[in-house]
C-alpha positions in Angstrom: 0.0 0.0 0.0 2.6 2.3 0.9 4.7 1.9 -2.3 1.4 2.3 -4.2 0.8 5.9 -2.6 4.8 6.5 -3.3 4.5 5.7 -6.8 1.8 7.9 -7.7 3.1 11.2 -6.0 6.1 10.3 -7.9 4.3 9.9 -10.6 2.2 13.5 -9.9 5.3 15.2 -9.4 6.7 14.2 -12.3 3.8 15.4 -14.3 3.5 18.3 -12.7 3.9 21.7 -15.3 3.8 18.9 -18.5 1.2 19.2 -21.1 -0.7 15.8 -20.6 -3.6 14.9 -23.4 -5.5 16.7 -25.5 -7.4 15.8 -28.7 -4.6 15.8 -30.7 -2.7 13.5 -28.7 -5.7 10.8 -28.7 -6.1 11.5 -32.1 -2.6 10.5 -33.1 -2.5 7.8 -30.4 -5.3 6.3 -32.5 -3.9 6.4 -35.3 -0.8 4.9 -34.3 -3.1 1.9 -33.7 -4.9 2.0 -36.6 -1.4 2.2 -38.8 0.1 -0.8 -36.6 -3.1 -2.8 -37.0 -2.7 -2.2 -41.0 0.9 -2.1 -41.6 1.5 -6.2 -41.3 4.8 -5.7 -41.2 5.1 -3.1 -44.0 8.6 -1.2 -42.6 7.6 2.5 -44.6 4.0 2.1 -42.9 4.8 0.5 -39.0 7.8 3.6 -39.3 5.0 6.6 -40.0 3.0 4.7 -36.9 6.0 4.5 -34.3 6.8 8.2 -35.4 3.0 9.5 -34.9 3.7 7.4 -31.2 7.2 8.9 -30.7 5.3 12.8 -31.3 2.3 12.0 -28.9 4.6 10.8 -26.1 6.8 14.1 -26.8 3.7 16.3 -26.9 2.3 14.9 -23.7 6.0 15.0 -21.6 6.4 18.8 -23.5 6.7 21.8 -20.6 6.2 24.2 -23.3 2.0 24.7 -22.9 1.8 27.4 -24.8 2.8 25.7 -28.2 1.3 22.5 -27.5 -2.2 24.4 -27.0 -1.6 26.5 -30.4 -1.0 23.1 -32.1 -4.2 21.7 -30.7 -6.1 24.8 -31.4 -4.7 24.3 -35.1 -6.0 20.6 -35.5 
């Protein structure tokens, strides 16, 4: 229980003054999926879906909120 509770203030401090989720995130999140369900091994595909993952993760870890808001206002 007590390494539970330590994890996840770890985990809130971490997080703390980072971007998070927004629509554009889920949106490429999704269609990371959809490209991996597709791609059946196809390397130019399955790279264009680990790319769209690698930008979601970079977006959601991002301290710059500012941008990351004018990009989701744009999409």
């Amino acid at each position: 229980m007590f390494c539970e509770v330590y994890m996840k203030e770890k985990l809130y401090r971490f997080m703390y003054g980072r971007y998070g989720n927004d629509a554009l995130n889920i949106c490429l999140l999704i269609l990371y999926v959809l490209l991996s369900l597709l791609s059946r091994r196809n390397s130019i595909v399955s790279y264009i879906g680990f790319g769209l993952l690698v930008f979601a993760l970079y977006r959601s870890m991002s301290r710059n909120i500012y941008k990351r808001r004018y990009e989701n206002e744009l999409f």
